[in-house]
N, C-alpha and C positions, 0 to 999 in steps of 0.2 A: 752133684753137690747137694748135700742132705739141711744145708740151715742156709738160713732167708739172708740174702744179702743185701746190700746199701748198694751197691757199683752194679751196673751192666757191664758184659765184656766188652763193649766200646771204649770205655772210661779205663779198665786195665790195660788193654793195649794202647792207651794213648799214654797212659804212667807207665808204663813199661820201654816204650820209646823218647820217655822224657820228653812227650807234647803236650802235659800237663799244664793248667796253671796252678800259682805256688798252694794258696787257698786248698785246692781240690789235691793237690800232692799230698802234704800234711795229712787229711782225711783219708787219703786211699792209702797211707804210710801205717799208718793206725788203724786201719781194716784187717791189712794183711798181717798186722802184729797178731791179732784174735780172730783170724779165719785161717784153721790151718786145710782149708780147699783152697780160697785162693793161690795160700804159698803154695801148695804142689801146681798147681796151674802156673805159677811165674816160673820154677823150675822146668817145665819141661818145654816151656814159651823159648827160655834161656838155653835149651839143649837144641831146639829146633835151630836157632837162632846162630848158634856156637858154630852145628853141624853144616849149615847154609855158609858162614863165614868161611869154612875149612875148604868149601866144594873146588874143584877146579876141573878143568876141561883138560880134558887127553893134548898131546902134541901134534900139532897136525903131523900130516906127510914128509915124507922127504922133498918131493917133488915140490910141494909148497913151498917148505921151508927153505928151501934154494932159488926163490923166487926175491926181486928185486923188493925192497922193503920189508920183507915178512918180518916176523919176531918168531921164537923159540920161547919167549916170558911167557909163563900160567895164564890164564885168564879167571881172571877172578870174580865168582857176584858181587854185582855194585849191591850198597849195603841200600839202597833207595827201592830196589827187586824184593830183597829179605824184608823187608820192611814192611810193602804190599803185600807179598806169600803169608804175612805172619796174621791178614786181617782177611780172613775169609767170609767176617761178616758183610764188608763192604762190597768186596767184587761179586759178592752175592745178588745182594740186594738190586746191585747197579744192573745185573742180567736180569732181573727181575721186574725192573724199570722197564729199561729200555727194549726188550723183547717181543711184550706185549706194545707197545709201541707201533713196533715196525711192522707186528703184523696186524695191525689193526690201520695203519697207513694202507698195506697193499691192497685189504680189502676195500678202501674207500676207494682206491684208484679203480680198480675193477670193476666196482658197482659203477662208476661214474663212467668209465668205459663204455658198456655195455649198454647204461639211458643213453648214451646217444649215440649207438650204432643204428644204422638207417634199416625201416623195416623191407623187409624183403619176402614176396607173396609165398603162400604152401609151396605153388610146385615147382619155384623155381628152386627156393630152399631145396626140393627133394632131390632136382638136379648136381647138388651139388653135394651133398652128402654123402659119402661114401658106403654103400651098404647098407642106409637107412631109408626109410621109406616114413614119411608123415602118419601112418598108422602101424607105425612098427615092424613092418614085414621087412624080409631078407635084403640081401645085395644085390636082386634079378635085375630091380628097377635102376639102378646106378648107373650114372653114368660118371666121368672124368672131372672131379671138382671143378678146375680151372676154368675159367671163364674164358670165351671166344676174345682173342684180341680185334683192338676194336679198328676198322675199317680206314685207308688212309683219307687223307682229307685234298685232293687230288684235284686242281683247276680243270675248266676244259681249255681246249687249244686255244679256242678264240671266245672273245665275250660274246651271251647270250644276248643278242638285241629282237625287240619284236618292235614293230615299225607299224604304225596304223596311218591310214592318209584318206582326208574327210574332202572330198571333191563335189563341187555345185555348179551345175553348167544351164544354161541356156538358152533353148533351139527352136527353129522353124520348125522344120523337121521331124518333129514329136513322132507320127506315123513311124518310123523308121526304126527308132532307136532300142526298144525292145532288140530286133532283132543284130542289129551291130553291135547294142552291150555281149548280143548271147556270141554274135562270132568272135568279137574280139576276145572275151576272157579264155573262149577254145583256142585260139590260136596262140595265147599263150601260158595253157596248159595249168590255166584255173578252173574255179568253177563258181559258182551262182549261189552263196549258202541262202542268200533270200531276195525276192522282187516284187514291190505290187506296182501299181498304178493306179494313182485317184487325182480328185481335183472337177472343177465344172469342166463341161464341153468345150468352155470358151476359153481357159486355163487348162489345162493337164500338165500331171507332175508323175512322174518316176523316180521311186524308192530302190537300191538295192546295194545289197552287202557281198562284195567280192572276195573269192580267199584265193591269191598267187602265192604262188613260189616266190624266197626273197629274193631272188637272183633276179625274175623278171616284172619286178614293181615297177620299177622306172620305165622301162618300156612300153606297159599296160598303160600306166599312170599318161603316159605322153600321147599313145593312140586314142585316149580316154576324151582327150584333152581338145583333139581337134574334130570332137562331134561335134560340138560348139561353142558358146562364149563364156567362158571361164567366171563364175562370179563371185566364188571362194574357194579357197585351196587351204589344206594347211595337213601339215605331217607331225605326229605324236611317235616319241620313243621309249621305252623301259627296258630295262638292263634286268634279266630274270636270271642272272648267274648263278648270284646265292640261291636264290628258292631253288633251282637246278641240282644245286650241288646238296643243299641239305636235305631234298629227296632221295637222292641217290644213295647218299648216307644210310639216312634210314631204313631206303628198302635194303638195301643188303645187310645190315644188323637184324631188321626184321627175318631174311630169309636165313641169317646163322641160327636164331633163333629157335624157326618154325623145323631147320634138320636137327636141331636136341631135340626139341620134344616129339619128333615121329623118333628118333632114337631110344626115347624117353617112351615115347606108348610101346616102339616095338620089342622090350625087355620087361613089361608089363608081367608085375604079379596077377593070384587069385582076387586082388581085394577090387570091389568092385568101386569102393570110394577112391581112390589111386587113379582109377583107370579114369572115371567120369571127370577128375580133375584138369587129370594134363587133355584131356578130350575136350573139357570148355575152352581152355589156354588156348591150346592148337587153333581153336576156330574164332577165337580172339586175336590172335596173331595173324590167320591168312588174312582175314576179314580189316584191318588193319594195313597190311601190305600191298592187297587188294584196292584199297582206296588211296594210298600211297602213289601206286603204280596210275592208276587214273588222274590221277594232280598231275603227275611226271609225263604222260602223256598231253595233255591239255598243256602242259608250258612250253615241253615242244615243236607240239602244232602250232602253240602261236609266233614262236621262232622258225620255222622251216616254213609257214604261208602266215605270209602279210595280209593284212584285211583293208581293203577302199571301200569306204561310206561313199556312196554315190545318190547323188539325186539329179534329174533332168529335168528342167522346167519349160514351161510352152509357151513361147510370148503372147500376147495378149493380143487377140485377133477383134480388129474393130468390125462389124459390121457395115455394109457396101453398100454407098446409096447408089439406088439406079435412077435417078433424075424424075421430072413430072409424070405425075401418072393420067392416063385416059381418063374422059368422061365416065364410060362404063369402071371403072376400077374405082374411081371417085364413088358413084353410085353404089357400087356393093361394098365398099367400105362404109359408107352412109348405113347405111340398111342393117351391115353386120352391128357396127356403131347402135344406132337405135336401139337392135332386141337388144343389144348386151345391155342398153341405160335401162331400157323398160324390165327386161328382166331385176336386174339391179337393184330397180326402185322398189319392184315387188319386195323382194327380199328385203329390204328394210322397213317398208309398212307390217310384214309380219313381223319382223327382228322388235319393231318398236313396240309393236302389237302383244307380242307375249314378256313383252318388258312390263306394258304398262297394266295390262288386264289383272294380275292378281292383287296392285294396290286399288284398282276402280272398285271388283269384287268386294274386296275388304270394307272399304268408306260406304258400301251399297247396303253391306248388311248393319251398317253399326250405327246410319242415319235414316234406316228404313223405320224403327220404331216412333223416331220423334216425328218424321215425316208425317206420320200415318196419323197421329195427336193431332198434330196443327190439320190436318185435313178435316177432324172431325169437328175439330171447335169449333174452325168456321161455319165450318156447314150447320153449325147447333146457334152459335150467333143471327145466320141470316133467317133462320127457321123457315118452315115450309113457303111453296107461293102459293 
């Protein structure tokens, strides 16, 4: 169209479809009287239009057509189809819209995806990547994407109990007992993890830490019992199932682990950064599993040997009068008596002696001057005889 018009084609297809209002009809009636572009435009709007009204679909099948309800009638474009087809500005525009739309949606879902997938270290990433390596090299280093399933979560038969029993006895007998603690814990196929013995001469006390078998606590505990007189007793338990079982767990994930990446070094490329990687991992993982394994051992040993705190105490030995003593015993008690007083005394005339001598010293030199004054005065007062 070579001259400026008043209407966009929005506004002839809606006069065209008599979706005009009357205002805007009148105007766009009076346009097309003196635009002969527009009139060829309404005609060939009118041929599309004509030619859409005429359209009809083939006949179906026979097989159809002999089907329970069918029709044999044309079918015809609904005139609401012609209507749409005839406005290609609009279903345009609406792709236009809505397109960019949708893929500007996926991309936020993605972005948003992606900030919160969880991070996951170089080398296990590299384990998992098929044919890629953290510094680009080949497929040598690969191993099977799929990650190890994970380990069942499996009770033990019976609950783990570790039992500790804190025993305080005591005995005449002191001399002895050393050696009956050491027979009894042999004969029931413990042993002694610690023992001392202190306390005065006239008191003596026995410390020591038994580890049995749990099967023969009770029977230890009860021969324990009749070395002598019981003076506290008491038994403590803990249930170490879970900690048992969440070790267990672990080392065996740990050791899925530590066979990828010896599978993971032993496919190892040239590159030397690759290699040193999964090389620190590995030795973070045994190093790991390693102290795993020693927690798992320590819980146990404290379930398969029981531990008794033992202590032995000495009753309190009064010293034995032997009744009046001899003249002579009298006498050398006198006599020992004496030096120890006189000795004694000595030692306190010096004790007081080097207490008091560096205040006397002091007062001697600080009133030796005035002293010495008054000495002369006088003697200047009485004058010669």
């Amino acid at each position: 169209m070579t001259t400026a018009h008043a209407f966009d084609r929005e506004i002839l297809m809606a006069y065209f479809d008599g979706e005009t209002a009357a205002a805007d009809t009148a105007a766009v009636r009076a346009h097309l009287d003196a635009c002969p572009d527009c009139r060829e435009l309404q005609d060939e709007w009118r041929h599309v239009s004509a030619q859409l009204g005429r359209w009809q679909v083939d006949p179906a099948p026979a097989r159809l057509a002999s089907a329970p309800g069918a029709s044999s009638a044309p079918v015809r474009s609904p005139l609401g189809v012609a209507a749409w087809m005839r406005r290609p500005m609009a279903w345009q525009r609406w792709v236009a819209v809505v397109a960019p739309a949708t893929i500007l949606l996926a991309m936020l879902l993605y972005v948003g995806n992606a900030s919160h997938a969880p991070d996951v270290p170089d080398v296990k990433e590299m384990s998992r990547l098929d044919g890629v390596t953290p510094g680009g090299g080949d497929a040598a280093m690969a191993i099977p994407a799929e990650p190890p399933a994970p380990v069942g979560r499996s009770a033990p038969a019976t609950p783990m109990i570790a039992r500790v029993v804190t025993l305080r006895l005591a005995t005449d007998a002191f001399d002895v007992m050393r050696a009956d603690v050491e027979r009894l814990a042999a004969a029931h196929t413990g042993r002694i993890a610690s023992l001392s013995i202190g306390g005065d001469p006239k008191r003596r006390s026995l410390s020591a830490t038994l580890r049995v078998p749990a099967a023969r606590l009770d029977a230890l505990v009860a021969a324990l019992r009749a070395l002598g007189k019981v003076r506290e007793e008491s038994v403590g338990t803990e249930d170490v199932t879970s900690a048992y079982m969440d070790l267990s767990i672990r080392i065996a994930n740990g050791k899925r682990e530590e066979s990828r990446l010896v599978e993971l070094l032993a496919r190892r490329t040239d590159k030397l950064a690759d290699v040193l990687a999964v090389e620190q991992e590995l030795a973070r993982v045994r190093t790991e599993i390693e102290r795993m394994e020693a927690s798992l051992r320590a819980s146990k040993d404290t379930v398969d040997l029981s531990t008794i705190n033992l202590q032995i105490d000495e009753n309190y030995r009064a010293e034995v009068a032997l009744g009046p003593l001899t003249v002579g015993a009298r006498l050398r008690n006198a006599a020992v008596d004496g030096v120890r007083a006189a000795a004694s005394g000595v030692i306190d005339v010096a004790v007081t002696t080097i207490e008091v001598l560096p205040a006397v010293l002091l007062w001697a030199l600080v009133l030796a001057w005035p002293a010495r004054w008054l000495v002369r005065r006088g003697r200047a007062q009485r004058g010669p005889f």
